[in-house]
N, CA, C and O atoms as a MOPAC input file, in Angstrom:
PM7 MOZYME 1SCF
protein

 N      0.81900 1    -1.18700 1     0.00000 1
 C      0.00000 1     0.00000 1     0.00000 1
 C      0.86500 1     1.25400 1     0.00000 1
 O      0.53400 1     2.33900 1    -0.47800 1
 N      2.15900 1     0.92400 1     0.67400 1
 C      2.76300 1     2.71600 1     0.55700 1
 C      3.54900 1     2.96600 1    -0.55400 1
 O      4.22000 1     3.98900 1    -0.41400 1
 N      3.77100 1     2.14900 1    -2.06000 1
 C      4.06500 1     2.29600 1    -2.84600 1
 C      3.40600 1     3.29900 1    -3.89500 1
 O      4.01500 1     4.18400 1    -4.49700 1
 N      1.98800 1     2.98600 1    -4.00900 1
 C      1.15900 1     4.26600 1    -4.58300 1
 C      1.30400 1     5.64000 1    -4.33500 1
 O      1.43000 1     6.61500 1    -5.07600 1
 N      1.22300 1     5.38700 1    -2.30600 1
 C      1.16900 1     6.61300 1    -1.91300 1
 C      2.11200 1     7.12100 1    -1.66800 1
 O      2.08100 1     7.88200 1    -0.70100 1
 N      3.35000 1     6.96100 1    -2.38600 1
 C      4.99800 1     7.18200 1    -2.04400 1
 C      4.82800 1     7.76900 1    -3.23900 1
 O      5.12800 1     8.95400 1    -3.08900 1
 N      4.37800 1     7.48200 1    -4.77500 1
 C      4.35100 1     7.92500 1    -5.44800 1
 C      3.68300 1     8.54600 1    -6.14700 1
 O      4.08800 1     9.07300 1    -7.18300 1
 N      1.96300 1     8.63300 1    -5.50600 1
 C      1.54700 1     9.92800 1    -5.80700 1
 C      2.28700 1    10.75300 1    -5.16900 1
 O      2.89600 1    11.46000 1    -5.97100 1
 N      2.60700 1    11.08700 1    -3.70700 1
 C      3.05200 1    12.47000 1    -3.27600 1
 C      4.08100 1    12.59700 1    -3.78700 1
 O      4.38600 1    13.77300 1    -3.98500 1
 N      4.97400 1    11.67000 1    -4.18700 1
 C      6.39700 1    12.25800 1    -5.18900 1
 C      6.12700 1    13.16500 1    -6.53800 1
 O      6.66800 1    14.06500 1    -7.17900 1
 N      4.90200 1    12.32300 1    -6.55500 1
 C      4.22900 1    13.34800 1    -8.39800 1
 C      4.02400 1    14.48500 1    -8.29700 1
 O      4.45300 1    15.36100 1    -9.04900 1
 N      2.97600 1    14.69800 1    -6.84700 1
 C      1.94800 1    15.97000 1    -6.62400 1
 C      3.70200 1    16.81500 1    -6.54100 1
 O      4.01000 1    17.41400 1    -7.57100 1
 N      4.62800 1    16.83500 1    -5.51000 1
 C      5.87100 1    16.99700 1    -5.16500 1
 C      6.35700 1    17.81700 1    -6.14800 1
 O      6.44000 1    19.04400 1    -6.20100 1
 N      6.74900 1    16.71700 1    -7.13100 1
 C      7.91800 1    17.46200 1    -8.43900 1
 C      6.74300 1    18.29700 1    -9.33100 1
 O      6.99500 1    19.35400 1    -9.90900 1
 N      5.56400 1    17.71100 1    -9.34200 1
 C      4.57300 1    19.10000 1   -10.39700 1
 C      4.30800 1    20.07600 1    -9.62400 1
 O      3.79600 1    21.04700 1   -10.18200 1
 N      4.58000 1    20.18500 1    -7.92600 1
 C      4.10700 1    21.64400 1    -7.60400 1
 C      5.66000 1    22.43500 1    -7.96900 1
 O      5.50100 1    23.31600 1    -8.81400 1
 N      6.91600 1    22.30500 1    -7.55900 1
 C      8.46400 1    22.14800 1    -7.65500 1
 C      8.68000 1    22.77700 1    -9.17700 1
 O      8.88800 1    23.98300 1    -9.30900 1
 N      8.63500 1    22.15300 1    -9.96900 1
 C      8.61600 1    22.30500 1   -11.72400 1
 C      8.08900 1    23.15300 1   -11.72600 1
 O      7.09100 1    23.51900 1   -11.10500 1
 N      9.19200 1    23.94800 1   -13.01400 1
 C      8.53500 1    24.94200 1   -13.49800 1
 C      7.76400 1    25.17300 1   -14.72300 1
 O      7.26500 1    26.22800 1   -15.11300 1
 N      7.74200 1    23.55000 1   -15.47900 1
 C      6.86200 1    23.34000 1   -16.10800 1
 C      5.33200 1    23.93600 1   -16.43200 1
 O      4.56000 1    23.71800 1   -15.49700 1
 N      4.65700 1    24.73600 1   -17.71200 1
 C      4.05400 1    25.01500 1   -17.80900 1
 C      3.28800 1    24.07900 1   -19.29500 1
 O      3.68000 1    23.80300 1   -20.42900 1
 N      2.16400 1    23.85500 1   -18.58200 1
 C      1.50800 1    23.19900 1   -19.86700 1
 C      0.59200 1    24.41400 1   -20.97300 1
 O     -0.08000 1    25.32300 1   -20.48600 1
 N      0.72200 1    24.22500 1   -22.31800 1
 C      0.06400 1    24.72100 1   -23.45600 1
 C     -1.85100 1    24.63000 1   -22.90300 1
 O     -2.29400 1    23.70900 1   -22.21800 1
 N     -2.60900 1    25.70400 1   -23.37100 1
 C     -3.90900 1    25.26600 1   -23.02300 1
 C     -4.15800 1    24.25600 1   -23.93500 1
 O     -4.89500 1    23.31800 1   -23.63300 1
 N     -3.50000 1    24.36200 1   -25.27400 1
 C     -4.18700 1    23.05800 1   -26.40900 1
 C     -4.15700 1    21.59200 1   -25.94100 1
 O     -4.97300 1    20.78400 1   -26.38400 1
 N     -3.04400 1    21.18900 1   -24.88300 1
 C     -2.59600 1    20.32400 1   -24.26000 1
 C     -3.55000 1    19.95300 1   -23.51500 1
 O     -3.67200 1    18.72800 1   -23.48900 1
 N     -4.36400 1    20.58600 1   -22.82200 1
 C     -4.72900 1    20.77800 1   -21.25300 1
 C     -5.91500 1    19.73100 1   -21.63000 1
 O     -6.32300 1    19.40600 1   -20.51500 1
 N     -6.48700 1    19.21200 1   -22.33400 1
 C     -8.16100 1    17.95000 1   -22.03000 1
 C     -6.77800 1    17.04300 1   -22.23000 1
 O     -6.89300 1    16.14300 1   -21.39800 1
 N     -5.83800 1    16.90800 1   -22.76700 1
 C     -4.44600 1    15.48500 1   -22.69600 1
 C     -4.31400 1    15.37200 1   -21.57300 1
 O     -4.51900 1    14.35600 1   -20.91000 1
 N     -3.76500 1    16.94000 1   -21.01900 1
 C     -3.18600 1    16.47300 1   -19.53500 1
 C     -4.58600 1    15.88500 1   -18.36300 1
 O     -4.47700 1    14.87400 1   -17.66900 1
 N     -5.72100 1    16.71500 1   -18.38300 1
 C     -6.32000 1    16.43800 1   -17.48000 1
 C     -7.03000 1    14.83500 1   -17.81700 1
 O     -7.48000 1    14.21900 1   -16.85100 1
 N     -7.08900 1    14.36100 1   -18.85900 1
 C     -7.24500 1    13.00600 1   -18.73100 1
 C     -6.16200 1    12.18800 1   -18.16500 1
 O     -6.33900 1    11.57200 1   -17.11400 1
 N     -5.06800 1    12.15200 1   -18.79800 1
 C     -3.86300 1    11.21300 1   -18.35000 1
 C     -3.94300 1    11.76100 1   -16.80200 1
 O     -4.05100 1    10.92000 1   -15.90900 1
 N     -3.90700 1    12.71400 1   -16.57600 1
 C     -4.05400 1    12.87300 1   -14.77800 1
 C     -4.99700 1    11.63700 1   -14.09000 1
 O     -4.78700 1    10.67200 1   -13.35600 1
 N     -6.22000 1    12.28600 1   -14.80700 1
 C     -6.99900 1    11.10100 1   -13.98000 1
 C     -6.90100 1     9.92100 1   -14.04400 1
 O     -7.25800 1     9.09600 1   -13.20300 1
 N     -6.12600 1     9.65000 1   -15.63000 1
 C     -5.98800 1     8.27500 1   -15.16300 1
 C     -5.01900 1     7.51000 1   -14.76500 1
 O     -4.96200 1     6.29500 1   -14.95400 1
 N     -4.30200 1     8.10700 1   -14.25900 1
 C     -2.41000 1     7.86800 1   -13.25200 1
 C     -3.55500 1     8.32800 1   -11.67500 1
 O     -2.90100 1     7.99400 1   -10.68700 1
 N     -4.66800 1     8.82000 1   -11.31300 1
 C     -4.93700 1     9.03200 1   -10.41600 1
 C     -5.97900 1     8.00100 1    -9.83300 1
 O     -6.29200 1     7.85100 1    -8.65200 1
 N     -6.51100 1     7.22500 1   -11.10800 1
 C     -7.36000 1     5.71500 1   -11.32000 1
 C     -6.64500 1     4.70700 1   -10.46100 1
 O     -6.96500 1     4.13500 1    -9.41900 1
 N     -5.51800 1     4.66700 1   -11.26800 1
 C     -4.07400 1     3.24600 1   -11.28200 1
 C     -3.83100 1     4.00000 1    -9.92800 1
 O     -4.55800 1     3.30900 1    -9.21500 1
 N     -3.33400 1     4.89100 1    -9.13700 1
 C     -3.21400 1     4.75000 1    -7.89900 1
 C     -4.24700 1     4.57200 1    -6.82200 1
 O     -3.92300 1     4.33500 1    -5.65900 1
 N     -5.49900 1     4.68800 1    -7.22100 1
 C     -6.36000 1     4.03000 1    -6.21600 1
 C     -6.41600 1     2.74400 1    -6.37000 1
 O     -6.21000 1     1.97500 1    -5.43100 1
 N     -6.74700 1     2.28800 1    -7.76500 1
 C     -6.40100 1     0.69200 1    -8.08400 1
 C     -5.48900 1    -0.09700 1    -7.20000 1
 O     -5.72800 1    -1.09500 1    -6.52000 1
 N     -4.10900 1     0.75700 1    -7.41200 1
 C     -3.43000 1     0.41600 1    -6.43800 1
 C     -3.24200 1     0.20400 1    -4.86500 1
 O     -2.78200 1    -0.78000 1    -4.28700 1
 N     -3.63300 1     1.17400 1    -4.43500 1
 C     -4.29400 1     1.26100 1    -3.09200 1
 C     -4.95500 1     0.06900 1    -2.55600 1
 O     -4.54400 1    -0.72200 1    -1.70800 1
 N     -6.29700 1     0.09400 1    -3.35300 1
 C     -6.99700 1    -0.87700 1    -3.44700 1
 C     -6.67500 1    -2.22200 1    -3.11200 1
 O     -6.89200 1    -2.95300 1    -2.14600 1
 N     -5.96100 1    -2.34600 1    -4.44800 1
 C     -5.09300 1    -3.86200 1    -4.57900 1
 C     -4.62400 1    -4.20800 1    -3.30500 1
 O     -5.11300 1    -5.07500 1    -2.58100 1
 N     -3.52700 1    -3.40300 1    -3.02600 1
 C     -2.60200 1    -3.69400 1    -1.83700 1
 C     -3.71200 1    -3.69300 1    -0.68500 1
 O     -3.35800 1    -4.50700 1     0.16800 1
 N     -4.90100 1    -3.09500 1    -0.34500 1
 C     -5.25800 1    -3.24500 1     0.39700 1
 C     -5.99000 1    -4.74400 1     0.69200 1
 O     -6.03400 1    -5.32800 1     1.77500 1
 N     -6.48500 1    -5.13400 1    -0.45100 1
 C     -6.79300 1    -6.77600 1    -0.42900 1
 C     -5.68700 1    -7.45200 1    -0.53300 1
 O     -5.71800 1    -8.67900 1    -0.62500 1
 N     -4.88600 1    -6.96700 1    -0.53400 1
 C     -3.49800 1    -8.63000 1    -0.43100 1
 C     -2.92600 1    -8.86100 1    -1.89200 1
 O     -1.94500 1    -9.58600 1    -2.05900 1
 N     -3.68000 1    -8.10900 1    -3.13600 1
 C     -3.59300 1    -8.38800 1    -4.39400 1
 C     -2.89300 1    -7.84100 1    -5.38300 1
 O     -2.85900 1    -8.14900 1    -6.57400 1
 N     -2.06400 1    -6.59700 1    -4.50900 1
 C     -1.24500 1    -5.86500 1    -5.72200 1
 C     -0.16900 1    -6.14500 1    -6.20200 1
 O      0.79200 1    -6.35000 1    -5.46100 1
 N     -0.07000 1    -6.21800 1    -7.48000 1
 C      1.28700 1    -6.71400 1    -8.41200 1
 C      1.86800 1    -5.81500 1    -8.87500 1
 O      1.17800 1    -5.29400 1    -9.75100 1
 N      3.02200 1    -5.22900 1    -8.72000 1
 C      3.58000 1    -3.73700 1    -9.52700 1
 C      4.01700 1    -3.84200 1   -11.15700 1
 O      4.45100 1    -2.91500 1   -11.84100 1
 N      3.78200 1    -5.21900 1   -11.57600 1
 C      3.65400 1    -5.31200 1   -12.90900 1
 C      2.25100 1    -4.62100 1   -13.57200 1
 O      2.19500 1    -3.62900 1   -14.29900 1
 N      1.02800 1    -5.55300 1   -13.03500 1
 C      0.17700 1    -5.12600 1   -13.42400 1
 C     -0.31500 1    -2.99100 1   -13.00200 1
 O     -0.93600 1    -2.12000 1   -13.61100 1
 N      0.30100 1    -3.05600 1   -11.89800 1
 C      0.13400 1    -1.58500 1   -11.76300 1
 C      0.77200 1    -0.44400 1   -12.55500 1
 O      0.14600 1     0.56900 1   -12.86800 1
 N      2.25000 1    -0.70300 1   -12.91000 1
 C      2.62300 1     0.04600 1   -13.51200 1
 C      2.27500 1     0.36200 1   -14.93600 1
 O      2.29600 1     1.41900 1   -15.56700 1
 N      1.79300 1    -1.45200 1   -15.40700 1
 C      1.45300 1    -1.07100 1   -16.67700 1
 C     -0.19200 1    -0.93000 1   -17.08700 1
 O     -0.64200 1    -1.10000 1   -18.22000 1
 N     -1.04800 1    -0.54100 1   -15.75900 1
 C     -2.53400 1    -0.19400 1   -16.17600 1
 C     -2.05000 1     1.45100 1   -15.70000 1
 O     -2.77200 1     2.36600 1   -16.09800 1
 N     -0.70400 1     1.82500 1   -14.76500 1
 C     -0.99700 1     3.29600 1   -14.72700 1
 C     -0.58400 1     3.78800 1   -16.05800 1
 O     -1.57400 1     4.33400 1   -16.54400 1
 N      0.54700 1     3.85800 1   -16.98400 1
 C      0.83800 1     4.26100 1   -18.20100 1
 C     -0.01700 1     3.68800 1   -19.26900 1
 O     -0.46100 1     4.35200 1   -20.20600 1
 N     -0.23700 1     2.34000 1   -19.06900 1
 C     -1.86800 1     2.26600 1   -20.06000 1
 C     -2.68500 1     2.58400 1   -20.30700 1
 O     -3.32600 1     2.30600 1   -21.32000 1
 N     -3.06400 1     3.59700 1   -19.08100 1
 C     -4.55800 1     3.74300 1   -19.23600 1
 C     -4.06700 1     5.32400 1   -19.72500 1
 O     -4.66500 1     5.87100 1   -20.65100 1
 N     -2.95600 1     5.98600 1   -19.03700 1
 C     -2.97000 1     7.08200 1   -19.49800 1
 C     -2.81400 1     7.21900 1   -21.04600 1
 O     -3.57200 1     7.92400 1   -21.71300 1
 N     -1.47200 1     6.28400 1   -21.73200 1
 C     -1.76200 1     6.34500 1   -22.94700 1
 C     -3.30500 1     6.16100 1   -23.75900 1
 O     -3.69700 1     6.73900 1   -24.77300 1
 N     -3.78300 1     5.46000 1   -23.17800 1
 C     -4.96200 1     5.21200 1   -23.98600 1
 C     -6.08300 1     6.56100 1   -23.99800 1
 O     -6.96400 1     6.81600 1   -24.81900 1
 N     -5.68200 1     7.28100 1   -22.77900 1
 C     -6.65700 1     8.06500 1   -22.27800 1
 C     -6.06900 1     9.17600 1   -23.30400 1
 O     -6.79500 1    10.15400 1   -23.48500 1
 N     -5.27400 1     9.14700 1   -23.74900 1
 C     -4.20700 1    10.76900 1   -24.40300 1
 C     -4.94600 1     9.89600 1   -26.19200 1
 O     -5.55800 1    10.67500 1   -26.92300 1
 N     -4.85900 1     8.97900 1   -26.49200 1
 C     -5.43700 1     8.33200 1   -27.70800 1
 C     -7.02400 1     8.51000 1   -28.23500 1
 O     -7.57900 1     8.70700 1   -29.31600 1
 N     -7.33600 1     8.36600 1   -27.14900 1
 C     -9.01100 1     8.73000 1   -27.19200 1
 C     -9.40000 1     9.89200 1   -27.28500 1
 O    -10.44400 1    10.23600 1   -27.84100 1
 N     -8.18900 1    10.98900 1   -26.47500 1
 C     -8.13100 1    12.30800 1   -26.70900 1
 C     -8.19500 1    13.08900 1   -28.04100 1
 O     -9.01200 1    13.89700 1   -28.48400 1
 N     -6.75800 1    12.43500 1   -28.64700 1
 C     -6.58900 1    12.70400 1   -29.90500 1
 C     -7.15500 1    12.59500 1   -31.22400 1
 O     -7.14000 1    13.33200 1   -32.21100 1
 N     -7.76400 1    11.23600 1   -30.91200 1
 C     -8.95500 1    10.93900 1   -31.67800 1
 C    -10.28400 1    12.03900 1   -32.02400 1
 O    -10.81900 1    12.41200 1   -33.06800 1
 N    -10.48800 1    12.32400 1   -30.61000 1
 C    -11.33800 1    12.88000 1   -30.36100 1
 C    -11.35700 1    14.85800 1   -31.21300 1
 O    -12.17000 1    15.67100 1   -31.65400 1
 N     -9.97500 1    14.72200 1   -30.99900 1
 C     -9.89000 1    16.18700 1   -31.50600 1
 C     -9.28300 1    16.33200 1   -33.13900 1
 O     -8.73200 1    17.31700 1   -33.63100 1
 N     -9.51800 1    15.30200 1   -33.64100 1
 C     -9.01300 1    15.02700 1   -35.05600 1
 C    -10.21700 1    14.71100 1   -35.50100 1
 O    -10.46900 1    14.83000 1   -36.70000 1
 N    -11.26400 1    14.20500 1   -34.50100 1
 C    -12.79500 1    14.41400 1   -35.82500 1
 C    -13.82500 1    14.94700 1   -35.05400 1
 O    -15.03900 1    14.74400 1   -35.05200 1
 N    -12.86200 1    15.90400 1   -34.18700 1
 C    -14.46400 1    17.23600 1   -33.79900 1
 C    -15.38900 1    16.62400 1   -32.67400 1
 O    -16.29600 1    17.18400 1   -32.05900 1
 N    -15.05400 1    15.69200 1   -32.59700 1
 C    -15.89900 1    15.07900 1   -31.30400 1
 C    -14.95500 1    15.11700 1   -30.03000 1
 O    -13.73400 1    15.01200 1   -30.14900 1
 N    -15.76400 1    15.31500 1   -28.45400 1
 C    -15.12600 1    15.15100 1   -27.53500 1
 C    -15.67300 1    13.63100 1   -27.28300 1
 O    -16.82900 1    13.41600 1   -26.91600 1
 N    -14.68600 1    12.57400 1   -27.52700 1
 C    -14.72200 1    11.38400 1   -27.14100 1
 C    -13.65700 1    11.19600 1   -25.86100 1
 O    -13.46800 1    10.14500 1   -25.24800 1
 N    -12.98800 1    12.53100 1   -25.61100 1
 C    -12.54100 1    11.94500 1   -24.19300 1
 C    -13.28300 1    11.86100 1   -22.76200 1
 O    -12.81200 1    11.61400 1   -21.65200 1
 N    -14.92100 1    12.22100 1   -23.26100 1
 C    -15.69200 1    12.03600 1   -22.07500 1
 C    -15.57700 1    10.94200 1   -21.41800 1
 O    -15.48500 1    10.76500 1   -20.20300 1
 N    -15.58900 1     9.74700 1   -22.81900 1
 C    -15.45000 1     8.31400 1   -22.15100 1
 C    -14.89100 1     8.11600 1   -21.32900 1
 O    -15.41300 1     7.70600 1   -20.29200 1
 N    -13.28800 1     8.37400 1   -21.48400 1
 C    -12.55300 1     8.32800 1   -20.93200 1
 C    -12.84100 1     8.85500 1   -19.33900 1
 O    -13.11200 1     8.13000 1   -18.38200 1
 N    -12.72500 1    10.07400 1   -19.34400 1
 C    -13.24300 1    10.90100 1   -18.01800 1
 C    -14.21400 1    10.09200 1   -17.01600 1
 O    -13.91400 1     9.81300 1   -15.85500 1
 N    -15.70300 1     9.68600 1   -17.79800 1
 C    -16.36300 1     9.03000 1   -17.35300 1
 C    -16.16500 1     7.62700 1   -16.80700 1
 O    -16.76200 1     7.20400 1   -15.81700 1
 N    -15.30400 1     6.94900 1   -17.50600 1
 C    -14.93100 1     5.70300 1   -17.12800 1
 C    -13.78100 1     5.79700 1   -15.50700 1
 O    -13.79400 1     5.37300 1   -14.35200 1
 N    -12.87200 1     6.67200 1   -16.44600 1
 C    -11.87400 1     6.34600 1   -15.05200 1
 C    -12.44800 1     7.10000 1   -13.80200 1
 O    -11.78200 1     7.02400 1   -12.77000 1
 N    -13.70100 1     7.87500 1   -13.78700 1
 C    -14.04600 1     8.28400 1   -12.74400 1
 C    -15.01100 1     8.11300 1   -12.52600 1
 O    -15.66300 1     9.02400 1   -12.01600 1
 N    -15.56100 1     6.96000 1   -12.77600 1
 C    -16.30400 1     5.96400 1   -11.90600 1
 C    -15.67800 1     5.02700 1   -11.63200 1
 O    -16.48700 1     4.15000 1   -11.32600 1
 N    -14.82200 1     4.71300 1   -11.56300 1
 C    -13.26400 1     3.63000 1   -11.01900 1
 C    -12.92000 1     4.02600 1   -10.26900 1
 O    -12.62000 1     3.17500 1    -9.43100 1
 N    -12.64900 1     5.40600 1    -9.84300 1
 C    -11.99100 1     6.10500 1    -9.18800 1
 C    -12.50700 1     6.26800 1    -7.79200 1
 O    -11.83500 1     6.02300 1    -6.79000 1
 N    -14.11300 1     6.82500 1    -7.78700 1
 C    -15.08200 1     6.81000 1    -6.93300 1
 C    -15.12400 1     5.66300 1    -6.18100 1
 O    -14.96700 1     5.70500 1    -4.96100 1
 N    -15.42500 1     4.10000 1    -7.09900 1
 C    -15.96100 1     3.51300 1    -6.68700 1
 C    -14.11500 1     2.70400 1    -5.55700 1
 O    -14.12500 1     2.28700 1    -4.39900 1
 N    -13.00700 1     2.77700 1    -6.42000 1
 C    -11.85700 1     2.41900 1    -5.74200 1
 C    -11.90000 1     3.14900 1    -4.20300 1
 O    -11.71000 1     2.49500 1    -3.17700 1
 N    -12.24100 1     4.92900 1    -4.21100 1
 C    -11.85500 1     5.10100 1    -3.07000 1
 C    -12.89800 1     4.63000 1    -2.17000 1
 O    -12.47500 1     4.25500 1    -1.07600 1
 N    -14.46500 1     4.53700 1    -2.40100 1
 C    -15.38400 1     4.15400 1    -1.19500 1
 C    -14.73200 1     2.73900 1    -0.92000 1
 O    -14.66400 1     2.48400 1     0.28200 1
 N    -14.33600 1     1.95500 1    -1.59800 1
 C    -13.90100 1     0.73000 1    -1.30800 1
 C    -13.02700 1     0.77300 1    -0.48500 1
 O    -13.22400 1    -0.14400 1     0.31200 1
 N    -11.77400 1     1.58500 1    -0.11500 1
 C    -11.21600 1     1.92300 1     0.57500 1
 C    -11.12900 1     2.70500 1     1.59600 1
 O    -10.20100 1     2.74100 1     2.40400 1
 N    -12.48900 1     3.61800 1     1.58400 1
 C    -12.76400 1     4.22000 1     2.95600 1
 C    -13.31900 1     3.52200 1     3.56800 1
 O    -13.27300 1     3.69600 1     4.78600 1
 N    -14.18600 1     2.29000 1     2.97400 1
 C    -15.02400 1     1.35800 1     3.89800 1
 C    -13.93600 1     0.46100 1     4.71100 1
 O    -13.93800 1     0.23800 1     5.92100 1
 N    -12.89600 1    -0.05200 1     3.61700 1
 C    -11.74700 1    -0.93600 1     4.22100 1
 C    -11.41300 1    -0.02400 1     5.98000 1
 O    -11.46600 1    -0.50900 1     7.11000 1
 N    -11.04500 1     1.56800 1     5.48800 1
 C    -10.15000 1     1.99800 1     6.71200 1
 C    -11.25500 1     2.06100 1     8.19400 1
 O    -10.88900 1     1.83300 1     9.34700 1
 N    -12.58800 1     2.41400 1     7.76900 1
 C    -13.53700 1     2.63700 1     9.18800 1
 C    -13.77000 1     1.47900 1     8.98300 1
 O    -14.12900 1     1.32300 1    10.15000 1
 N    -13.94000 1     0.18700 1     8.42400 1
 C    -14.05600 1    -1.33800 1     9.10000 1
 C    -12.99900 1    -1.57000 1    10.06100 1
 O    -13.32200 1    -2.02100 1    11.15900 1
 N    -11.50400 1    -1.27200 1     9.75300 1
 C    -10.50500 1    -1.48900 1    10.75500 1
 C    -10.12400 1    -0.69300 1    11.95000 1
 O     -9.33200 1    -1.00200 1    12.84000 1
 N    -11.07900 1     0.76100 1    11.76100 1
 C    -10.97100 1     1.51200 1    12.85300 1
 C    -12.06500 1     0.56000 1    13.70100 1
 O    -11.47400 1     0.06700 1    14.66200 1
 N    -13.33300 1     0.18600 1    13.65500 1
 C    -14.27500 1    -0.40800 1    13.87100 1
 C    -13.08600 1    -1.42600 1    14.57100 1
 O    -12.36600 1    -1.27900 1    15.55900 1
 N    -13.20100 1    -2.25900 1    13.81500 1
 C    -12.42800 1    -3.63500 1    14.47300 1
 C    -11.73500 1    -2.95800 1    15.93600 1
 O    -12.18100 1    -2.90700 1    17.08200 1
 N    -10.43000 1    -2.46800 1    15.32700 1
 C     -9.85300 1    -1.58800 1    16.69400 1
 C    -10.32300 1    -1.12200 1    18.10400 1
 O     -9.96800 1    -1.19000 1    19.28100 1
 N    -11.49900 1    -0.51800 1    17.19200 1
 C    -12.24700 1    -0.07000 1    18.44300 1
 C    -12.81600 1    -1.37300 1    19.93700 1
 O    -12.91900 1    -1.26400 1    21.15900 1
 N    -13.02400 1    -2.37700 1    19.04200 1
 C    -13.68900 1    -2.93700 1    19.57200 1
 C    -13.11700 1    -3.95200 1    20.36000 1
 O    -13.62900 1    -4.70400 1    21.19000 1
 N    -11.72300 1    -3.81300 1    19.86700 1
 C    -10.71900 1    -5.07900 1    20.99600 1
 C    -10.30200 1    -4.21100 1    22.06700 1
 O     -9.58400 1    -4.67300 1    22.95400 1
 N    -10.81400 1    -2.51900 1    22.09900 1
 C    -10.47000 1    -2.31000 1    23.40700 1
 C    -11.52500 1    -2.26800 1    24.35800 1
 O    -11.27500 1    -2.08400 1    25.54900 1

């Protein structure tokens, strides 16, 4: 579990740090691939929190999905359609549904806790 969260805050970290400025033409690229490097770390979360995370499969659904998410983008803006809703829509209902899964995990174990004292 502290692998995700070692490396989101390393991300949030070097993009507040950087002086990197993104193009607005860029900006539906970036804010998809965001969300979906922000998917793959709840995924991750997730995972590790059931016993199930593999950093194979993590690393390559976090750059997967972002590539795919920057593809759908492009698509999207090469025939006038915003088809990166999908995208948007998909990884953030993944996203949602990853973190309730994981807030339920943390107040079940506060629960538990509570109760062996």
């Amino acid at each position: 579990m502290i692998i995700p969260i070692i490396g989101l805050l390393l991300g949030i970290a070097i993009g507040i740090i950087s002086p990197i400025t993104i193009p607005i033409q860029y900006s539906s690229y970036m804010s998809v691939a965001i969300l979906a490097a922000f998917d793959s770390v709840f995924g991750g979360i997730r995972s590790s929190i059931e016993k199930t995370f593999n950093i194979e499969i993590f690393i390559s659904g976090f750059f997967g999905n972002a590539v795919l998410a920057a593809i759908l983008t492009y698509i999207g803006d090469q025939l006038g359609v915003p088809i990166y809703y999908a995208a948007i829509f998909a990884f953030g209902v993944r996203l949602f549904q990853n973190f309730a899964i994981i807030r339920r995990y943390i107040f079940m174990e506060i629960k538990k806790n509570n109760d062996k004292v």
